[in-house]
C-alpha positions in Angstrom: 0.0 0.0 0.0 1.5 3.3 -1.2 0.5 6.6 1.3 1.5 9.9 0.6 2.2 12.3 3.7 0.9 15.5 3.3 3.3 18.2 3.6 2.3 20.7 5.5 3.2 24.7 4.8 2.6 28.0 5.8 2.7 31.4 3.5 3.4 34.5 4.2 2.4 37.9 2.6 5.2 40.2 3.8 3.9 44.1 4.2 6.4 45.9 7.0 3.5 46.9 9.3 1.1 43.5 8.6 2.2 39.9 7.4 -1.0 37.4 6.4 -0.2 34.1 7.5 -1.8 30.6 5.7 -1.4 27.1 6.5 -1.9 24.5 3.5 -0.5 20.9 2.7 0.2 19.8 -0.6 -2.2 16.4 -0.3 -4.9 18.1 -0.4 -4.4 21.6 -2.0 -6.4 23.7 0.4 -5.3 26.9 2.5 -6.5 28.3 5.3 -6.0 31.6 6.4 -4.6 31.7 10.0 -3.8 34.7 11.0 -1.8 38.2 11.7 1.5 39.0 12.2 1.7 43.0 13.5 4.9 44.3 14.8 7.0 47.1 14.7 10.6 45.7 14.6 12.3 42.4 13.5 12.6 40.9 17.2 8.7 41.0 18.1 7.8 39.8 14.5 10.4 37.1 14.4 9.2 35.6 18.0 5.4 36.2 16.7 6.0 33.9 13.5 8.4 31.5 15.4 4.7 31.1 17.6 3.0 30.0 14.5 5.6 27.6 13.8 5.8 26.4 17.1 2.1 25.9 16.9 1.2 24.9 13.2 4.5 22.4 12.7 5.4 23.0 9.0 7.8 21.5 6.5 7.9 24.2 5.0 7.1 28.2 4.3 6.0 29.7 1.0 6.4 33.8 0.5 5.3 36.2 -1.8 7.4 37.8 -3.5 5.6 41.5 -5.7 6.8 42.8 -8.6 5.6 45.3 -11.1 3.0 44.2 -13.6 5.6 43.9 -16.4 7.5 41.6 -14.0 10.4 43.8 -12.9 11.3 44.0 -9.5 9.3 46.9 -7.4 10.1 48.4 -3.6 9.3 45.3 -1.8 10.6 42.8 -4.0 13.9 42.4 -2.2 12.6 43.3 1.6 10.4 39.7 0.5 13.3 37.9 -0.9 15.4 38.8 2.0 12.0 38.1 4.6 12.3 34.4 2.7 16.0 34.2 3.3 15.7 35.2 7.3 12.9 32.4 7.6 15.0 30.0 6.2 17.6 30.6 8.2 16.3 31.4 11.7 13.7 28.2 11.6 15.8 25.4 9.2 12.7 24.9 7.1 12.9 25.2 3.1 11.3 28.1 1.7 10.0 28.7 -1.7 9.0 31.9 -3.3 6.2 32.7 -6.0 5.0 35.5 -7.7 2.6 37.1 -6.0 1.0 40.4 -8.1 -2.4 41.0 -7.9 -3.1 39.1 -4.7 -4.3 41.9 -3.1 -5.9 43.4 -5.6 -7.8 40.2 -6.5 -8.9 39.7 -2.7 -10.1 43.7 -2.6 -12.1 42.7 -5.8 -13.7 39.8 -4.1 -14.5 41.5 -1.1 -16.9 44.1 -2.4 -14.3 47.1 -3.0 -14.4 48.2 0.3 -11.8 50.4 1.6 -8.4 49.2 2.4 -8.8 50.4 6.1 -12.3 48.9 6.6 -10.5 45.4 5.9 -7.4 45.9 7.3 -5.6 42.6 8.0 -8.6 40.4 5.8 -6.4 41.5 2.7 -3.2 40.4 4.2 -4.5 36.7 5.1 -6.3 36.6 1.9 -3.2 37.0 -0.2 -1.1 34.8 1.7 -3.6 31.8 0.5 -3.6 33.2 -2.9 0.1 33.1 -2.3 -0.2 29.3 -1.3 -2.4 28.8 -3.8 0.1 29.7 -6.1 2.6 27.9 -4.8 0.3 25.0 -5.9 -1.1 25.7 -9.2 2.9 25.7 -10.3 2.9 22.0 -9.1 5.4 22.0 -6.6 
């Protein structure tokens, strides 16, 4: 009998005041969003996500990495890429990127239009399953 062990992930969608957290595995494609990451400096963020690790147990992190829409790099594209290289090394566990432009603008679609400070985190935990959902769409 052949079983296949999920494995389980969490995504991230970096902002430097709010990161949305998800948890997925890759049996069964889904993602959840779990939650909020607010801090003001590296220490309090880093011991706030080491909680979710701590608690969730993944094999590995997925971030989001934005870019502009003709796929050159933008503000935040290296504060991600360097956010994915901290995780990887503070916590041991493999981290992937993806491509993550128009997360938020898809999950601000699908919520109505409201106002960015009416949904304030929703976006950010929204976009880190479209992250994760990425992650699996490219089959990895």
């Amino acid at each position: 009998m052949h079983t296949t062990k999920p494995t389980l992930l969490l995504a991230f969608d970096f902002g430097l005041k709010r990161i949305g957290v998800a948890f997925g595995n890759t049996l069964t494609k889904t993602t959840t969003g779990v939650g909020l990451v607010e801090a003001e400096d590296d220490a309090t963020r880093f011991k706030k996500i080491e909680a979710l690790i701590r608690e969730w147990q993944p094999e590995g992190l997925v971030v989001g990495v934005p870019r502009h829409d003709d796929g050159q790099d933008n503000e935040m594209t290296a504060r991600c890429q360097r956010f994915a290289r901290q995780l990887e090394g503070r916590f041991g566990l493999p981290c992937a990127t993806v491509d993550e432009r128009y997360t938020s603008v898809i999950i601000e679609s699908c919520m109505g239009g409201a106002k960015a400070r009416e949904l304030k985190g929703r976006v950010d935990v929204g976009s880190a399953c479209l992250i994760l959902d990425q992650y699996f769409l490219e089959g990895r």
